[in-house]
N, C-alpha and C positions, 0 to 999 in steps of 0.2 A: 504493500500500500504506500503510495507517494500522498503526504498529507500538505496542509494548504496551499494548494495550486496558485492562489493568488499572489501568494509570496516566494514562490520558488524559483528558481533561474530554468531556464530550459536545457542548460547542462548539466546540472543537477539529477535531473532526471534521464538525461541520455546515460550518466555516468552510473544511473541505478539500473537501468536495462544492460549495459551491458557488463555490469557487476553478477546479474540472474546469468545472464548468459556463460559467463566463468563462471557460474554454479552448476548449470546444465551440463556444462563440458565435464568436472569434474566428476559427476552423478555418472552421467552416460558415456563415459573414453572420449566420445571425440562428439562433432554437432552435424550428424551427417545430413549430407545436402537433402532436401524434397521429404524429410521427416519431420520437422519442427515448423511448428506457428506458434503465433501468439497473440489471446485476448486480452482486450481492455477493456476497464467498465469505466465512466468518468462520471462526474458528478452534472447534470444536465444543465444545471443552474449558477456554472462557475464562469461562465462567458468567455472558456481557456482553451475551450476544446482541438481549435485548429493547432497553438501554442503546440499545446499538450500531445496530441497525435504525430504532430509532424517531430519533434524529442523524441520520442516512443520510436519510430519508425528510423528514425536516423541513429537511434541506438543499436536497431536492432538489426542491420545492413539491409541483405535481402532474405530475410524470413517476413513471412506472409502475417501481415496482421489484419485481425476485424475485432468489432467490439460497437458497445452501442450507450449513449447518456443515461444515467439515471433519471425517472423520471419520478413525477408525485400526482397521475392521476388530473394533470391541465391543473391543480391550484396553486403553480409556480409561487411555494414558499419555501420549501427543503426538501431537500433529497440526500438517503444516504446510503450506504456501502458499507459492507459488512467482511471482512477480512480475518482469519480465525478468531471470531469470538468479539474483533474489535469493529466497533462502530464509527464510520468517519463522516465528514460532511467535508466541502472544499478538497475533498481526495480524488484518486483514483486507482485504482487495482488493477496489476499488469500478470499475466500470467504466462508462462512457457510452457510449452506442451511438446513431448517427444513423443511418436508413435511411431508404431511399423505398417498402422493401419493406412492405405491409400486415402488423400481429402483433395479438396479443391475449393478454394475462396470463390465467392463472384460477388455481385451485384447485379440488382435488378431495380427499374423504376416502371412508373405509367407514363410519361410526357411526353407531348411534342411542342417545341417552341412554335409562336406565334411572328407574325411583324412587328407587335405591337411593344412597345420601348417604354421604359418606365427609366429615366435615371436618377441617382440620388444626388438633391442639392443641398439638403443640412440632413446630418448626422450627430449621433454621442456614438462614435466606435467601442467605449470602454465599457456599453454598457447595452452595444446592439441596436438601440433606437435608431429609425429613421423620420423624421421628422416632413422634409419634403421630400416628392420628387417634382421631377421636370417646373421647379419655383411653386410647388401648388403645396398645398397642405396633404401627407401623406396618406390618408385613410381617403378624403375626399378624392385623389388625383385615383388611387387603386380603384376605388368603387366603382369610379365612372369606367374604366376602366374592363372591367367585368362586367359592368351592365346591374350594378346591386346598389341602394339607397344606402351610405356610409352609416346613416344611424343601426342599419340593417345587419353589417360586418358583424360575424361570428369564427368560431375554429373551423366549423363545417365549412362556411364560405373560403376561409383560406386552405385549406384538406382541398378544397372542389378545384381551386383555381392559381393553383401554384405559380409562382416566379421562379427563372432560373436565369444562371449567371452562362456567359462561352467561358471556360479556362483549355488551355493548350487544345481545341477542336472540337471540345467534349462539353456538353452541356449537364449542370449540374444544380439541383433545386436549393433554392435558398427560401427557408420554410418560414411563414410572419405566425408568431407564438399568437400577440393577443395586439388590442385597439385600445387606448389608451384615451383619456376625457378630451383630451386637445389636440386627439385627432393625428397624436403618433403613433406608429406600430413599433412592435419589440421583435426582433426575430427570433431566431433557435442558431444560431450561424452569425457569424462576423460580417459587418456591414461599415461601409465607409462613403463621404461623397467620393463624385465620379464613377459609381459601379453603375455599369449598365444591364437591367435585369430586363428579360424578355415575361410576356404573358406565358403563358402552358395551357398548351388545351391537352386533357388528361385522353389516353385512350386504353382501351379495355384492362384494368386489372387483373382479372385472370385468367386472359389468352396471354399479357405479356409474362407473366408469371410462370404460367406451364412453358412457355414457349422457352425461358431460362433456365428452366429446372428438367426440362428433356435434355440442353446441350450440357447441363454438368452431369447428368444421367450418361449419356452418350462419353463424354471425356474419359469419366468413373469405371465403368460397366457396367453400372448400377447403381442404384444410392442404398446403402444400408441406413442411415439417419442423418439430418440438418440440423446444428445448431443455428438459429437464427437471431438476426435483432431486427424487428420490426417496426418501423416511426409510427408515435402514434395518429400522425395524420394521415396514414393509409388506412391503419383502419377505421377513423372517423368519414373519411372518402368513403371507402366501404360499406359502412353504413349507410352513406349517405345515398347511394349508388344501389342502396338494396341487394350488392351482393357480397355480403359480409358471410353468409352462409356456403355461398362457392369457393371463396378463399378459405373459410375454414375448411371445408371439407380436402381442399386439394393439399394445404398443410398438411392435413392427417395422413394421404395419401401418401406423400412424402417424407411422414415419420418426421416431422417438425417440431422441434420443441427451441424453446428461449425467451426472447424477453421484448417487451411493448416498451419503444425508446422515444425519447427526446434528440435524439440525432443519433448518427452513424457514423461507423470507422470504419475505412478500407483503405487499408496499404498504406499513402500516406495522407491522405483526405479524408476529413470529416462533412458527412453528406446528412442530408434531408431527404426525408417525403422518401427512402428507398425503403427496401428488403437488403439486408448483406448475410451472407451467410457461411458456412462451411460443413459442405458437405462430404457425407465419411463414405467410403467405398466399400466393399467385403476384406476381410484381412485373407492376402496373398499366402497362397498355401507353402509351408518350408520347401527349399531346394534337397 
């Protein structure tokens, strides 16, 4: 467990990953290639997470990380993490994992970017608010934007109608937590002026969902079980979308089990609005 995030250097923490990892090696001989990942759980509510991940990730060279924020059920007041027996808040729990069992990391989302341009003119970076975009008052410029009456903004409307940011070619959702009396938004994700966020028009949750879990099926030769982290505004989409019942079901299907997030970890990115997962294969019969 790495305790107050808010206070900690980011070397700090790359130097405690790869302090685990000279534990792993002396446990198991050596760190052999395509058997080790590692989970992360973070506190959802520390506003570090990218900090936090991208440390994790550069501690940890090229092993495979996923992991997903703490959350508390949307009444953003505390979230905590539990580490043998100790309970933390402003933390985060890193874990290694050796196996001989075949996995494969992925991710999966709903979205397609739109034309439509939302950029941000005032921001609090330290604390996620956006304030405007394109000189307008945040919640009002969004609404109209979606086609929804600002007093109207809810988590569902934001779950329905996500934003997302280009980084290196790849389009990545930058998720709005809640609306605020003056008409600012707080995200889940790091935000600053000059980011140019696209609308999202969401499409099928669970054809894109099967259609990701066939290709790590196909990779595998199977899937024996999924660790998952799921955001919770997929499944509020879900709901919203009435097909909260399909995705359950295809979860089950897939031997699903984990955790309802506040954001997502993959590799060295922390994301929104996804599914990230890792999926275990059958263990490979002795030579």
């Amino acid at each position: 467990m790495v305790e107050n995030l808010s206070s900690s250097g980011m070397d700090r923490i790359t130097g405690e990953v790869t302090a685990l990892r000279r534990l792993l090696r002396g446990r198991d001989g050596q760190e052999r290639k395509n058997s080790v990942f590692a989970l992360c759980f973070i506190d959802g509510l520390s506003y570090a997470e990218e900090a936090v991940t991208s440390a994790i990730h550069w501690g940890l060279d090229d092993i495979p990380l996923i992991g997903g924020s703490a959350g508390d059920d949307l009444k953003f007041e505390t979230t905590s993490l539990i580490s043998n027996g100790k309970v933390g808040c402003d933390s985060a729990i890193i874990v290694l994992i050796a196996t001989e069992i075949p996995f494969h990391v992925f991710k999966t989302d709903n979205f397609i970017p739109t034309e439509q341009k939302l950029v941000v003119t005032a921001s609090d970076p330290d604390h996620r608010i956006v304030r405007e975009f394109n000189a307008t008052n945040a919640a009002e410029e969004y609404a109209a934007s979606v086609g929804i009456v600002p007093q109207m903004l809810t988590p569902l409307n934001f779950a329905s109608h996500p934003v997302v940011v280009k980084v290196g070619g790849e389009y990545y959702c930058r998720s709005i937590q809640r609306m605020h009396a003056d008409g600012s938004l707080s995200f889940f994700c790091a935000i600053e002026d000059g980011v140019v966020l696209s609308i999202a028009q969401p499409k099928n949750m669970v054809e894109a969902t099967r259609a990701a879990l066939l290709d790590v099926e196909r990779k595998l030769g199977g899937i024996d079980m999924v660790l998952g982290f799921d955001c919770v505004l997929r499944r509020l989409d879900a709901l919203n979308r009435q097909v909260f019942r399909d995705i359950s079901e295809l979860y089950r299907a897939n031997k699903i089990i984990g955790f309802g997030t506040y954001g997502e970890q993959y590799r060295s990115m922390h994301l929104n609005q996804t599914f990230t997962g890792i999926a275990f294969g059958e263990r490979q019969p002795a030579e």
